[in-house]
TORPA-4810 file (N, C-alpha, C, O; in nm, 3 decimals):
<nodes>
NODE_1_-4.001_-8.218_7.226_-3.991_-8.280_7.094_-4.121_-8.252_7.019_-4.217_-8.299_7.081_X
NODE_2_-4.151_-8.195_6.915_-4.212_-8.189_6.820_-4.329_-8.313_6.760_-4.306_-8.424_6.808_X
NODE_3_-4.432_-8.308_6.677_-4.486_-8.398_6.691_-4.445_-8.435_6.547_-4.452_-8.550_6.504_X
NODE_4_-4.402_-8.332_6.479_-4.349_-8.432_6.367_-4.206_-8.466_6.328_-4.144_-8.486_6.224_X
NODE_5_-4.181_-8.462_6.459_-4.035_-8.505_6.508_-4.067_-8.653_6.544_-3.997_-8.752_6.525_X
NODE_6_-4.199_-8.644_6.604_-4.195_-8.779_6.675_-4.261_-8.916_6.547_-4.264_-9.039_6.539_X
NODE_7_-4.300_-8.813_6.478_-4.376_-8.930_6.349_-4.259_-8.970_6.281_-4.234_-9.089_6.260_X
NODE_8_-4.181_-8.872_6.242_-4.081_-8.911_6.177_-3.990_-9.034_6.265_-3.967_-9.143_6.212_X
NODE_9_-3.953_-9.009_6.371_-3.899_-9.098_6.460_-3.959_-9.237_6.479_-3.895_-9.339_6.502_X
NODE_10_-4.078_-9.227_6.467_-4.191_-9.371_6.472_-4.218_-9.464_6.336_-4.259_-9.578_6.318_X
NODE_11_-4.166_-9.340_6.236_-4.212_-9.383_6.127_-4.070_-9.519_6.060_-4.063_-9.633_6.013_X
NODE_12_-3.966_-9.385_6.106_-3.804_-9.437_6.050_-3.771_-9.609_6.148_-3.697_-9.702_6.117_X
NODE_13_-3.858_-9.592_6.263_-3.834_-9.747_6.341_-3.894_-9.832_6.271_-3.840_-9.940_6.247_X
NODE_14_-4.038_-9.794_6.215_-4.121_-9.897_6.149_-4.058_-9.922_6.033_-4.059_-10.042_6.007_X
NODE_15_-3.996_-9.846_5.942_-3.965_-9.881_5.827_-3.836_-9.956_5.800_-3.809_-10.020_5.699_X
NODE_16_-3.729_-9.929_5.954_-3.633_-10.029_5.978_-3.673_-10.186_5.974_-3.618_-10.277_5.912_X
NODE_17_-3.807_-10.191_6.075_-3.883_-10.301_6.153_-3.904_-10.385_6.022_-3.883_-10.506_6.012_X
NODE_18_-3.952_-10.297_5.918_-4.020_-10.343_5.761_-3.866_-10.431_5.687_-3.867_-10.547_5.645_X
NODE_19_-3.765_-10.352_5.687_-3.658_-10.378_5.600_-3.549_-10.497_5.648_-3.473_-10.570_5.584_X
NODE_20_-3.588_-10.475_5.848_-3.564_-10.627_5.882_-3.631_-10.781_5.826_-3.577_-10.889_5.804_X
NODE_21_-3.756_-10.740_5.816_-3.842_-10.831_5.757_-3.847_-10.886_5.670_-3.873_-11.006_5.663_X
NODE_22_-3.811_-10.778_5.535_-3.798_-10.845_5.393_-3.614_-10.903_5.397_-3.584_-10.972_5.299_X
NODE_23_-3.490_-10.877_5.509_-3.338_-10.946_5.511_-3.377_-11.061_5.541_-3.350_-11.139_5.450_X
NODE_24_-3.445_-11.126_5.651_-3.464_-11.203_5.687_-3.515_-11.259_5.608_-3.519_-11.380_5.631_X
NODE_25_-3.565_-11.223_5.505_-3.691_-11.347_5.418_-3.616_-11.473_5.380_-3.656_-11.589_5.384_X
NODE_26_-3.500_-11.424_5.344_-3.384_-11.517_5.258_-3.338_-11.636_5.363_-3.316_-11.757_5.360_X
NODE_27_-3.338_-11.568_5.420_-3.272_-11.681_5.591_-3.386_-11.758_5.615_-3.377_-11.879_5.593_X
NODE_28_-3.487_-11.713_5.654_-3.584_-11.825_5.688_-3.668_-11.893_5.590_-3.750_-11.979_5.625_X
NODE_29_-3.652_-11.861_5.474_-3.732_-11.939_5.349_-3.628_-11.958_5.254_-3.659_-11.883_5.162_X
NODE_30_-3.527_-12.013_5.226_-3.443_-12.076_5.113_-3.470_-12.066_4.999_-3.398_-12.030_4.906_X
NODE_31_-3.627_-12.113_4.996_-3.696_-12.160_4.843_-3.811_-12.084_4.858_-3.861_-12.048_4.965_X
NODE_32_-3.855_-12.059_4.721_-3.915_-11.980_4.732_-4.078_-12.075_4.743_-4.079_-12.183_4.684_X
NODE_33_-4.183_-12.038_4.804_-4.281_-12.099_4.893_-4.391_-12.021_4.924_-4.373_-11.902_4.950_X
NODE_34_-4.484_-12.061_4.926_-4.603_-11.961_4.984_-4.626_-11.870_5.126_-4.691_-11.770_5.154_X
NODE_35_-4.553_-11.945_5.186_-4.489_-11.892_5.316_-4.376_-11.759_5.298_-4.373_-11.645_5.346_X
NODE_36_-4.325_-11.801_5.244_-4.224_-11.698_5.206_-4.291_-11.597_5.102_-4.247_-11.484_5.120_X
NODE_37_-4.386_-11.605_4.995_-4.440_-11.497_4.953_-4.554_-11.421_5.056_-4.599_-11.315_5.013_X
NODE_38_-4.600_-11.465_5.179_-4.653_-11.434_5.258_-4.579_-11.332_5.343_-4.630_-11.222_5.367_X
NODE_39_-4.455_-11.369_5.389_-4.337_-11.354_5.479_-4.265_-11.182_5.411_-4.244_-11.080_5.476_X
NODE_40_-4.240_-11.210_5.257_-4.204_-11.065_5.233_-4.310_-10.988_5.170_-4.290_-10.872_5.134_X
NODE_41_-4.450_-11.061_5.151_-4.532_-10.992_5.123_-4.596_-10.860_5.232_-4.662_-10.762_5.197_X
NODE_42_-4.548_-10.898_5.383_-4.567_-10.842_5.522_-4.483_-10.729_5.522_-4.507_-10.610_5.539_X
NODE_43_-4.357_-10.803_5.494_-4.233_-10.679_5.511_-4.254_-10.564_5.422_-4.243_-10.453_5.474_X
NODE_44_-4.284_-10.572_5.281_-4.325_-10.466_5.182_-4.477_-10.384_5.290_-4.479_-10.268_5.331_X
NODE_45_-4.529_-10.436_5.301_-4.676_-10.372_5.395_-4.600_-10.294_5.477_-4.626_-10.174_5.468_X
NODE_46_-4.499_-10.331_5.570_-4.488_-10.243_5.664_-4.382_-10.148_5.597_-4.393_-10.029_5.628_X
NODE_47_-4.296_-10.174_5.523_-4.215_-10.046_5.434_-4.287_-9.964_5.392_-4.258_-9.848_5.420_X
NODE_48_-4.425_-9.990_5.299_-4.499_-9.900_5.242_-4.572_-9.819_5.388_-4.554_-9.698_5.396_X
NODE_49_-4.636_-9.875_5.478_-4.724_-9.817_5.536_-4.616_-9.707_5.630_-4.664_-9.607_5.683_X
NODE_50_-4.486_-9.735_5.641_-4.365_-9.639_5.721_-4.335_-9.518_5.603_-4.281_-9.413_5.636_X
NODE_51_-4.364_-9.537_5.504_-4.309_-9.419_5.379_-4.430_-9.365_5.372_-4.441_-9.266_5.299_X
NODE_52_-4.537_-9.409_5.439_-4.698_-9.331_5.379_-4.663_-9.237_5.508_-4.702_-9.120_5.501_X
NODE_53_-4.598_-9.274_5.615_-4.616_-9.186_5.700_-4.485_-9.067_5.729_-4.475_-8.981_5.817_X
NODE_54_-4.394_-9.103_5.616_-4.242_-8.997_5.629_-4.334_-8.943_5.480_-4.346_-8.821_5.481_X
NODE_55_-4.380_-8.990_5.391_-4.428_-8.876_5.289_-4.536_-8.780_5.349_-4.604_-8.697_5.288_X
NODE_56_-4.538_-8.795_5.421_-4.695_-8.744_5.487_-4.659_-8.682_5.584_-4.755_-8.621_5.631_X
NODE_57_-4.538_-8.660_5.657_-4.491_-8.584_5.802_-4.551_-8.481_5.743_-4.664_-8.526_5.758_X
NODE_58_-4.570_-8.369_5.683_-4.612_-8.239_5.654_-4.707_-8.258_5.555_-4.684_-8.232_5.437_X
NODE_59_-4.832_-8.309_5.603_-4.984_-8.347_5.538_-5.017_-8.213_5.433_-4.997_-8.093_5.452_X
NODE_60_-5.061_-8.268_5.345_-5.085_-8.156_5.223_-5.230_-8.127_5.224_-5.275_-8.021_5.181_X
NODE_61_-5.313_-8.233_5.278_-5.459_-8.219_5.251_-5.543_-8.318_5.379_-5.502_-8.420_5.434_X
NODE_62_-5.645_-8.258_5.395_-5.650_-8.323_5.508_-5.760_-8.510_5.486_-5.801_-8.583_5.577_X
NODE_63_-5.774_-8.528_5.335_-5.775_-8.684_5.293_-5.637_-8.722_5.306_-5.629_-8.844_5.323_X
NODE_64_-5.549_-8.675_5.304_-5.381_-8.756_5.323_-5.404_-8.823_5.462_-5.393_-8.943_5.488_X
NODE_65_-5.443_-8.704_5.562_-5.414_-8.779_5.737_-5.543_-8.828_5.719_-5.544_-8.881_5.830_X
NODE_66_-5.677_-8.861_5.665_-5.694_-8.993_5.695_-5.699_-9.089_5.644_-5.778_-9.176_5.681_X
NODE_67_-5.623_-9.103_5.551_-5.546_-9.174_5.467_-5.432_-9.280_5.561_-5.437_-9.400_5.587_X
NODE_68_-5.331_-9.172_5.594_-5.242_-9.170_5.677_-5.322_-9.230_5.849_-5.251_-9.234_5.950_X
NODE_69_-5.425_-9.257_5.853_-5.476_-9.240_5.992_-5.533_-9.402_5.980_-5.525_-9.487_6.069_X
NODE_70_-5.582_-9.416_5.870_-5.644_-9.584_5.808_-5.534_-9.680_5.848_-5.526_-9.776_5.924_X
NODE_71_-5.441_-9.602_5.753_-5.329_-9.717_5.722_-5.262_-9.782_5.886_-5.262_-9.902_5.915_X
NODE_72_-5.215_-9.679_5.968_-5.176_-9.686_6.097_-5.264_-9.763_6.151_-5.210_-9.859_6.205_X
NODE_73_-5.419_-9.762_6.163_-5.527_-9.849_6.261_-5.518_-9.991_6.193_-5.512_-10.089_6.268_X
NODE_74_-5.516_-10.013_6.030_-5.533_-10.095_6.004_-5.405_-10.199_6.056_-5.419_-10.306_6.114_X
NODE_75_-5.292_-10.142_6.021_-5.168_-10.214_6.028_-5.152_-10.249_6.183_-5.082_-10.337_6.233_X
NODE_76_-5.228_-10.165_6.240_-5.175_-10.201_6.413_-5.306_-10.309_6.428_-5.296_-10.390_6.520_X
NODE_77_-5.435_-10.316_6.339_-5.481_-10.418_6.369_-5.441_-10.548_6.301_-5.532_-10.631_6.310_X
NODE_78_-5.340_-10.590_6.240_-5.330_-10.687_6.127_-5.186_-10.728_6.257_-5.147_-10.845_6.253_X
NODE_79_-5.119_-10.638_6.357_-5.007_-10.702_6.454_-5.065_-10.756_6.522_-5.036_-10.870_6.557_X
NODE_80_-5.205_-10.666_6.577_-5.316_-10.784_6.709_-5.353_-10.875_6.639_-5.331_-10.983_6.695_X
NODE_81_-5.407_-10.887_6.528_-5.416_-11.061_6.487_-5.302_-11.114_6.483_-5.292_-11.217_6.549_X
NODE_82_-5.187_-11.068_6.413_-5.078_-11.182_6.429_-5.048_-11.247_6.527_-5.025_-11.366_6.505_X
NODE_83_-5.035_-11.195_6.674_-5.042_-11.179_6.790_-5.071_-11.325_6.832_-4.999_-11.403_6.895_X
NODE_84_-5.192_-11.342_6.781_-5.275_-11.464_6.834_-5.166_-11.588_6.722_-5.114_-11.685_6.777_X
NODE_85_-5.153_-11.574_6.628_-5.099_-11.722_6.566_-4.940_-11.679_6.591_-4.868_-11.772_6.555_X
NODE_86_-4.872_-11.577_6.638_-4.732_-11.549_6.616_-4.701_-11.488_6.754_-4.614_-11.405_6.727_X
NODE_87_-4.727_-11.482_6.902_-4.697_-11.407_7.001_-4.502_-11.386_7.046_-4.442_-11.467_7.116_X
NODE_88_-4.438_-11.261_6.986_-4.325_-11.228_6.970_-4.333_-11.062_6.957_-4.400_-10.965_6.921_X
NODE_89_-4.190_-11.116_7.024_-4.120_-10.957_7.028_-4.189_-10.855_6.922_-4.278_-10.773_6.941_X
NODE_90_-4.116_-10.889_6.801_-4.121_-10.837_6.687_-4.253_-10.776_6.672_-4.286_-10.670_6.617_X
NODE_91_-4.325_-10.871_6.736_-4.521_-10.847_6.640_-4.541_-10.721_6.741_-4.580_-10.612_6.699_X
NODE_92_-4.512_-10.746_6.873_-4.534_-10.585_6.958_-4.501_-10.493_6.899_-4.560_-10.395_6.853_X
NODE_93_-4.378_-10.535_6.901_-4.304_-10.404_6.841_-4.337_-10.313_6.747_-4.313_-10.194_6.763_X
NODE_94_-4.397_-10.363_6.636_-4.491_-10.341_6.502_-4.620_-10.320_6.555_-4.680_-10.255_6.470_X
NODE_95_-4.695_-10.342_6.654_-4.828_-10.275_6.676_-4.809_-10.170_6.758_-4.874_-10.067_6.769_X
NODE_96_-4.691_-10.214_6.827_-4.672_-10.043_6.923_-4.646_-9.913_6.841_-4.688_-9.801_6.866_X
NODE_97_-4.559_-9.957_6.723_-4.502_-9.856_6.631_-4.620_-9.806_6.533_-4.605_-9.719_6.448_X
NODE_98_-4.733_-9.871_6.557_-4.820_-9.857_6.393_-4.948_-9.778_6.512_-5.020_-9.679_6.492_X
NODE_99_-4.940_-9.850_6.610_-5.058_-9.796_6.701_-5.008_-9.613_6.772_-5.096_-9.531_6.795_X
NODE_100_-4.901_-9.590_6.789_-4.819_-9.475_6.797_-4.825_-9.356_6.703_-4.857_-9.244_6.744_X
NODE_101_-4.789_-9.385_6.552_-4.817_-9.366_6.485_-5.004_-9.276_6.417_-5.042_-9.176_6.356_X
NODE_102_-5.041_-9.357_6.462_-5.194_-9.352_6.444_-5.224_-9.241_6.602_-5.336_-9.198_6.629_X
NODE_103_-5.147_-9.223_6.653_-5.182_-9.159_6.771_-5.150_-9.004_6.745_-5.211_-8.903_6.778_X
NODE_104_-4.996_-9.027_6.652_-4.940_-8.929_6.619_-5.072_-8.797_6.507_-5.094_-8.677_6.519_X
NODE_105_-5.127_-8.902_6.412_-5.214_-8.831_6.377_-5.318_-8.787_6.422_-5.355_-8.674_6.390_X
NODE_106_-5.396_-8.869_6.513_-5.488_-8.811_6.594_-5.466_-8.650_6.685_-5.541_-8.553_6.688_X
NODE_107_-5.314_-8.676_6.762_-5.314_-8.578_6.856_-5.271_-8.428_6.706_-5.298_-8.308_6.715_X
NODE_108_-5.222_-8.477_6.623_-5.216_-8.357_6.542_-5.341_-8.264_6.519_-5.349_-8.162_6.451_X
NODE_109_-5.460_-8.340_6.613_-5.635_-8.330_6.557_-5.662_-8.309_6.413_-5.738_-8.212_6.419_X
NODE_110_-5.652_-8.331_6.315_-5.652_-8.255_6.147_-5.629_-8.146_6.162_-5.722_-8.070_6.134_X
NODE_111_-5.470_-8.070_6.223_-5.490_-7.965_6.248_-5.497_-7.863_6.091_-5.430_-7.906_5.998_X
NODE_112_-5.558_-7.763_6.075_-5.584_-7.660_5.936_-5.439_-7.654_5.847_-5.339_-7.593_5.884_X
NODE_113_-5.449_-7.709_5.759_-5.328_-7.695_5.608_-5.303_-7.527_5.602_-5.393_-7.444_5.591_X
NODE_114_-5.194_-7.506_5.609_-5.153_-7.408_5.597_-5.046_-7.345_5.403_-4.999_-7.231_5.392_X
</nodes>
């Protein structure tokens, strides 16, 4: 498998993971609440940070991947904090996918724009 077979594949879970997040908003917050602008304020984060990385499968410049390389460390560090006030499935799931991700660009090494 390809490695930007595999971003794409990592990317399309996270951005599912994201779009679960903002269905659910409605179900677990009724009214609208600070909690709940918190709640789909998360889910948009992880949609955007999954489309930074399907716009980016075929890097144009090499500020994109670390661009693309930020976003992944940051987001997989914002699941290890959740971690601590939220310990669930879900929150793994989202640091495995964001920490993966971020791996994906690394092992690409910045390889030369062609």
């Amino acid at each position: 498998m390809t490695q930007r077979r595999v971003t794409l594949i990592l990317a399309s879970a996270t951005g599912l993971l994201g779009l679960a997040h903002l269905a659910l908003s409605m179900a677990i917050y009724p009214n609208w609440t600070v909690d709940a602008l918190w709640f789909v304020g998360t889910g948009f984060a992880i949609v955007i940070g999954a489309a930074a990385n399907l716009i980016t499968a075929n890097p144009v410049n090499r500020a994109g991947q670390y661009a693309k390389l930020l976003i992944n460390l940051m987001m997989t560090g914002f699941f290890a904090a959740a971690w601590i006030v939220l310990p669930g499935p879900q929150v793994i799931l989202g640091g495995l996918l964001f920490a993966g991700l971020a791996l994906c660009v690394v092992r690409a090494k910045f390889a030369p724009i062609s």
